[in-house]
C-alpha positions as CSV (number, residue, x, y, z in Angstrom):
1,X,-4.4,30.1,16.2
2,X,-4.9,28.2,12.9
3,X,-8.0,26.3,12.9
4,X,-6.3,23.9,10.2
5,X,-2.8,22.2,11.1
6,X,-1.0,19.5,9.4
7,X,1.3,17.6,10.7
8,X,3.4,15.0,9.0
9,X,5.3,11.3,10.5
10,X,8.5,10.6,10.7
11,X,9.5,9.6,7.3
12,X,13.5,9.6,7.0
13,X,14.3,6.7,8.6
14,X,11.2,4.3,7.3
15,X,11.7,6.0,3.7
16,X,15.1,4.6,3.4
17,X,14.9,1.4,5.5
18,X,11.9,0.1,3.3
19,X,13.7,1.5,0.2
20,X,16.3,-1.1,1.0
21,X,14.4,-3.8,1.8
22,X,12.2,-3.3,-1.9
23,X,15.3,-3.2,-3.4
24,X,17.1,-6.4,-1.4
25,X,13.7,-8.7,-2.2
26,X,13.4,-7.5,-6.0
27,X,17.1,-8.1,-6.4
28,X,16.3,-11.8,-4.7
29,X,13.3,-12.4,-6.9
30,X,15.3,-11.6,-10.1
31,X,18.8,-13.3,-8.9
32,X,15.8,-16.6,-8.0
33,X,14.2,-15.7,-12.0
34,X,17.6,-16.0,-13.1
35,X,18.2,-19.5,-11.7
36,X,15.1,-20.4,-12.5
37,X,15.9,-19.9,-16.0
38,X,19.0,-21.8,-16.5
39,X,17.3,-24.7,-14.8
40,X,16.0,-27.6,-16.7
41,X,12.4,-28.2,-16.2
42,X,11.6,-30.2,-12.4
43,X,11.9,-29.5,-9.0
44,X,14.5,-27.3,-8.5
45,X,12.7,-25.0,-11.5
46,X,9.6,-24.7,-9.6
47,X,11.6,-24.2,-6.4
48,X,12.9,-21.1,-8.2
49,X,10.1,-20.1,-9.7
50,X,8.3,-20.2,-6.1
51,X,10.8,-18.2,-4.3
52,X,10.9,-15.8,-7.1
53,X,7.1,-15.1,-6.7
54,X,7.1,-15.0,-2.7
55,X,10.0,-12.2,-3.3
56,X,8.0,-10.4,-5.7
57,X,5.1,-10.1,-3.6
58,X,7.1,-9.1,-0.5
59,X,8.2,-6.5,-2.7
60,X,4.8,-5.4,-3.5
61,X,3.4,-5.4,0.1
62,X,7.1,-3.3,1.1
63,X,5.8,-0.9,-1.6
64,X,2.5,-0.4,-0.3
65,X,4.3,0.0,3.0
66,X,6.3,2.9,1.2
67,X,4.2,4.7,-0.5
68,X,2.1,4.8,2.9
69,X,4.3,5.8,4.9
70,X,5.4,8.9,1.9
71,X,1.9,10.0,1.8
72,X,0.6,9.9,5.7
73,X,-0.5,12.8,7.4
74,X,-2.0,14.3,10.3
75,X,-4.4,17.0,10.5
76,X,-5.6,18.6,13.4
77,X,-9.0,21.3,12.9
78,X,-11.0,22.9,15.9
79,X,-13.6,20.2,15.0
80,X,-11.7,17.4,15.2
81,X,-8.3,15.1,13.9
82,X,-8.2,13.5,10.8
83,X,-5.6,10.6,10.2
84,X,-4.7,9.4,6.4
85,X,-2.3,6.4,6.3
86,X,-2.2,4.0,3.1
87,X,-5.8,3.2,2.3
88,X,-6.4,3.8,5.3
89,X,-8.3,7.2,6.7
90,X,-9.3,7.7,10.3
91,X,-11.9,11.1,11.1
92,X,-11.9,11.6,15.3
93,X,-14.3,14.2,16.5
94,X,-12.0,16.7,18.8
95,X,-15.1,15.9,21.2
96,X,-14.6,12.5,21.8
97,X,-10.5,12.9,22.4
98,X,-10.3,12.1,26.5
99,X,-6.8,13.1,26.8
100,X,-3.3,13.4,24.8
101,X,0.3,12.3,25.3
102,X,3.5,11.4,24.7
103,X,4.3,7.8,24.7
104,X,7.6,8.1,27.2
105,X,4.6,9.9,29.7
106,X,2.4,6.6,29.2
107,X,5.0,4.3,29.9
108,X,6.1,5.9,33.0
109,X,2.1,5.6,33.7
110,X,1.6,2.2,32.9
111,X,5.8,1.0,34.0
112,X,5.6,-1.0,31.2
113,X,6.7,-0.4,27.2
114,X,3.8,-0.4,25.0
115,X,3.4,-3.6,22.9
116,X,4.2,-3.0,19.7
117,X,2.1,-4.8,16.2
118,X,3.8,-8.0,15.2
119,X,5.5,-7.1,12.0
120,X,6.5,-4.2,12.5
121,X,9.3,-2.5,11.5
122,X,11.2,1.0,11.3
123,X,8.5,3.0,8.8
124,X,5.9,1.1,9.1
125,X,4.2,0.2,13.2
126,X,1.1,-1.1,11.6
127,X,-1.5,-3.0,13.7
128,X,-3.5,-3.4,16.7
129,X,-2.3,-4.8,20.2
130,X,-4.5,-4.6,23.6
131,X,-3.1,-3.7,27.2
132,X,-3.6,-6.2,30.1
133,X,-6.4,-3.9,31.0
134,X,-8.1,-4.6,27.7
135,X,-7.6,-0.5,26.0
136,X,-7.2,-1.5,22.2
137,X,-4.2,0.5,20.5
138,X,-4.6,1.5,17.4
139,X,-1.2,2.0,15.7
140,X,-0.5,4.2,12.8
141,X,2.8,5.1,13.4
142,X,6.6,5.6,12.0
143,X,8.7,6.0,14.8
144,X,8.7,4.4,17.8
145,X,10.5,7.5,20.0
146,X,8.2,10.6,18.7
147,X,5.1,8.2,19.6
148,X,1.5,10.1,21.2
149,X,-1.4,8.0,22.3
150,X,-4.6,9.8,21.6
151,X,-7.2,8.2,24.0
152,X,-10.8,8.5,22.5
153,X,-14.3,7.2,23.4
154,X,-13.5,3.7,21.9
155,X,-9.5,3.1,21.4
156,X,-6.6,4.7,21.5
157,X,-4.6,5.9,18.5
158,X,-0.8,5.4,19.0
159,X,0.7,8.0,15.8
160,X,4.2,9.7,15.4
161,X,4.3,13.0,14.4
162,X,7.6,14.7,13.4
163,X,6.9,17.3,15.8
164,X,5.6,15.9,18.9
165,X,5.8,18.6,21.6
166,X,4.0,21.0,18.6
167,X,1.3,18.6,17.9
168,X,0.5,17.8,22.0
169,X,0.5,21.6,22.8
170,X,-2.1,22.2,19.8
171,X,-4.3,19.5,20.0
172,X,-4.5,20.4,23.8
173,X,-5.4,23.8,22.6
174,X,-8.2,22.5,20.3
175,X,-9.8,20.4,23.1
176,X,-9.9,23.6,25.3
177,X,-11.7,25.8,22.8
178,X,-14.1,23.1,21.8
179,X,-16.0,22.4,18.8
180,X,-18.0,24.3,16.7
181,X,-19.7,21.9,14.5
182,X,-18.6,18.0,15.8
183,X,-18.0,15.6,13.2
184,X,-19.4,12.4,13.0
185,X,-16.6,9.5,14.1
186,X,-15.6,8.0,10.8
187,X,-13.4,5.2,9.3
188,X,-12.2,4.1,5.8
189,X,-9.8,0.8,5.9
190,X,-8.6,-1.1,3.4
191,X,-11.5,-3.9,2.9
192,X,-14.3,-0.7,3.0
193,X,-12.2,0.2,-0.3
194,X,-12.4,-3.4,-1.7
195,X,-15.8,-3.1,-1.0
196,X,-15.7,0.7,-3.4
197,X,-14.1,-1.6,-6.0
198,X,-16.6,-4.5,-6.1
199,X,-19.3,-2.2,-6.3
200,X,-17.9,0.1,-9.2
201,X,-18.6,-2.3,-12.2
202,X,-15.6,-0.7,-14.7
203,X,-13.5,-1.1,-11.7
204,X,-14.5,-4.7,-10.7
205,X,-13.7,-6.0,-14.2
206,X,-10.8,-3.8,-15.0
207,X,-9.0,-5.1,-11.9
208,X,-10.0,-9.0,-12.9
209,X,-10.3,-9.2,-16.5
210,X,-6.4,-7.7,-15.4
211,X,-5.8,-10.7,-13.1
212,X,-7.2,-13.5,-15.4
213,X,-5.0,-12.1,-18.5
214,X,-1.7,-11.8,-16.2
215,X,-2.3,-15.5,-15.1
216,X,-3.6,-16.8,-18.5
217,X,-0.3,-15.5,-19.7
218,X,1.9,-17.6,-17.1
219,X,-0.4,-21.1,-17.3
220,X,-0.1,-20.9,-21.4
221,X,3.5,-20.4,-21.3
222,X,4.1,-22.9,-19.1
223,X,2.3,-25.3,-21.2
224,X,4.1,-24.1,-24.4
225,X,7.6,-24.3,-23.2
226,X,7.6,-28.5,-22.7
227,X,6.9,-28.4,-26.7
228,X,9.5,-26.0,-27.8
229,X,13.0,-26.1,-28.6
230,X,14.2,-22.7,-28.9
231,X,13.0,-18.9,-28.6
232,X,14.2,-16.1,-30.0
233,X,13.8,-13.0,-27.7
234,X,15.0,-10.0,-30.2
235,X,13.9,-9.0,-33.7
236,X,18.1,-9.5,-34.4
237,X,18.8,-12.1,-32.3
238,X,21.7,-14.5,-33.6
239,X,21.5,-16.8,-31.3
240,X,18.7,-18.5,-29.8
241,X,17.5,-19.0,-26.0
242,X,16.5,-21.7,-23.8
243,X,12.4,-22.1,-24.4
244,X,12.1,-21.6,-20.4
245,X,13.2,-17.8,-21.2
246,X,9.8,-17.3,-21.9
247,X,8.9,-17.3,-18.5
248,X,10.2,-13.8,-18.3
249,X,7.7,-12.0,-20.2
250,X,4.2,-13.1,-17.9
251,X,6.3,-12.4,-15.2
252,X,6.8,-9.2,-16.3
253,X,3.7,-8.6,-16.9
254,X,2.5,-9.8,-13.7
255,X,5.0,-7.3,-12.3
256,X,3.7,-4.4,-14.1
257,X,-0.3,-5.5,-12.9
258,X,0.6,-5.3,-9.2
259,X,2.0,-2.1,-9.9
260,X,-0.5,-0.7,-11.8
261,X,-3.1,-2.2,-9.3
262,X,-1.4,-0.7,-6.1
263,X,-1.1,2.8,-7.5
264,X,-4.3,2.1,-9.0
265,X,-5.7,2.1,-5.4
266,X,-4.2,5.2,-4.3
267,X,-5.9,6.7,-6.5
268,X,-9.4,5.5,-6.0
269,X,-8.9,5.7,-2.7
270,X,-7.8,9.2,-2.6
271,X,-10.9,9.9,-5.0
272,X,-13.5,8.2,-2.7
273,X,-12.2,9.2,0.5
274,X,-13.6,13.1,-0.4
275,X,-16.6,11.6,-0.3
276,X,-16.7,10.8,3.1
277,X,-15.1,14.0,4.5
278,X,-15.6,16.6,7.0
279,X,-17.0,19.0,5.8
280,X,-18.7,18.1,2.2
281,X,-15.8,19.0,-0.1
282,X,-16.6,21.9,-2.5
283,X,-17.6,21.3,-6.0
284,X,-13.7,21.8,-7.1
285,X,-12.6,19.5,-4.7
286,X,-15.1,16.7,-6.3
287,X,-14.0,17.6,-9.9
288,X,-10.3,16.8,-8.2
289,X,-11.9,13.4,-6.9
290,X,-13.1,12.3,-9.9
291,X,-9.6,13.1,-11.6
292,X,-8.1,10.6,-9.1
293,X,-10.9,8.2,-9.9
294,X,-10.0,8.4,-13.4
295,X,-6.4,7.8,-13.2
296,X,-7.2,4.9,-11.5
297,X,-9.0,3.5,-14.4
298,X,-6.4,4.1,-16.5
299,X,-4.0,2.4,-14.3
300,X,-5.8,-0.6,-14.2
301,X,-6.8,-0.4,-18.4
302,X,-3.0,-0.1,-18.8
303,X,-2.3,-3.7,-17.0
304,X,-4.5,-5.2,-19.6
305,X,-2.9,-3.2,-22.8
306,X,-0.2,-4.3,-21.5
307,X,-1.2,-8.3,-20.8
308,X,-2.4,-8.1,-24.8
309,X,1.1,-6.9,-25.7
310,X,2.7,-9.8,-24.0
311,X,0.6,-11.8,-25.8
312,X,2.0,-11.0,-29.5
313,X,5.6,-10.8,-27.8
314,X,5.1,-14.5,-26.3
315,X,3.8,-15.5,-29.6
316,X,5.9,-13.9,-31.8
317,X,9.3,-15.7,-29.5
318,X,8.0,-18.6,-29.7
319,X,6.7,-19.3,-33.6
320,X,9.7,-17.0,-35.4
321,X,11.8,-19.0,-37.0
């Protein structure tokens, strides 16, 4: 037997049902942008501009979702399971696993259906929910009919893998040879990695020198347009537009900056999560790490290169004549 297995969610399903809701919220936020725009200045503007924003950062957390659900794995060694999920990366000594199964076996046990997280949806069963007996689930899952609860020491993990009989029969087989060297029980959530971030200096003021820039960009427009009569948006533009046009550009802008920022966390993430691995990683491995840490930077130093060219663009619409 392989001592090293991977195992992989169902992703079909979730890949194309949270495809579709990314692309009905963007198409929201830009059909609310575009109303916003040929609105005059007052309440129904701001009501556009509002539901513009709450669509665009729906988007953003459906894209987080996505690109969570197309990079999650499972990995089962001799020494124990590790789970990677988002930001989120879960290391379960094969010591500590009490027993495995399928979640149609459970139910039968239990003559109940297992709650489920609230939110969730096809793709993404995200959460935490507690039996009447008080047994915490722990849900990192895809797919609510290839379900397996792994019962540990403290919780119980509730995952999907693509092939469930495959991945009960070998984690079985695991717990019957034993361990070798035991890993220590480890976890990395999100807020441990906004806790990375604070702590690294170049990231902490990449990501909010980012943040002040995108937002300066939307308060100073929004105190320019009142004063203007027209904009011109192209270098050959014949015909002006409406001064509240402007809009579009720090909105862009703040578009690209949660972009940048959520791949910008994959990345550090996936660089500072070999730190904390199971064995030490080799020294190739850390030069791979740092790579990852890298792009992040450059992620997050492209938001504000791109902020500053917003800044002449803005300018140079709105002081051409």
């Amino acid at each position: 037997m392989e001592q090293k297995i991977s195992f992989t969610p169902v992703r079909r399903g979730g890949l194309i049902f949270l495809g579709f809701i990314i692309l009905l919220f963007l198409a929201g936020g830009g059909l609310s942008f575009y109303r916003m725009l040929r609105s005059p200045i007052g309440g129904v503007f701001f009501i556009y501009l509002v539901l513009g924003l709450i669509a665009i950062v729906i988007s953003a957390w459906t894209i987080y979702r996505w690109l969570g659900l197309r990079g999650a794995y499972y990995v089962l060694e001799r020494n124990g399971i590790r789970i990677h999920w988002g930001l989120r990366m879960e290391e379960i000594p094969i010591n500590s696993v009490r027993w495995v199964r399928p979640v149609q076996e459970v139910q039968q046990i239990i003559r109940n259906r297992l709650p489920l997280p609230f939110a969730q949806m096809p793709g993404a069963i995200i959460g935490q929910r507690r039996l009447a007996d008080g047994t915490l689930l722990d849900y990192l899952a895809s797919d609510t009919r290839h379900m397996v609860l792994i019962a540990t020491d403290e919780r119980v993990f509730v995952i999907s893998p693509s092939k469930q009989q495959e991945f009960i029969y070998t984690l079985q087989r695991l717990m019957e040879l034993g361990s070798l060297a035991p890993w220590k029980r480890r976890s990395q959530y999100p807020t441990i990695l906004i806790s990375q971030i604070w702590q690294d200096r170049l990231a902490r003021w990449l990501l909010l020198v980012g943040l002040l820039f995108s937002l300066g960009l939307l308060a100073w427009v929004s105190w320019i347009i009142p004063g203007l009569q027209e904009v011109y948006l192209t270098f050959y533009a014949e015909e002006p537009s409406p001064p509240t046009y402007l809009l579009l550009l720090p909105l862009l802008n703040g578009f690209f900056y949660i972009l940048d920022a959520l791949f910008g966390l994959f990345f550090f993430r996936r660089g500072h999560a070999a730190e904390i691995l199971s064995p030490p990683i080799a020294s190739v491995e850390k030069a791979s790490a740092d790579v990852d840490i890298l792009y992040a930077y450059l992620l997050w130093g492209a938001s504000l290169i791109t902020s500053i060219l917003f800044y002449f663009a803005i300018t140079f619409a709105s002081y051409v004549e």
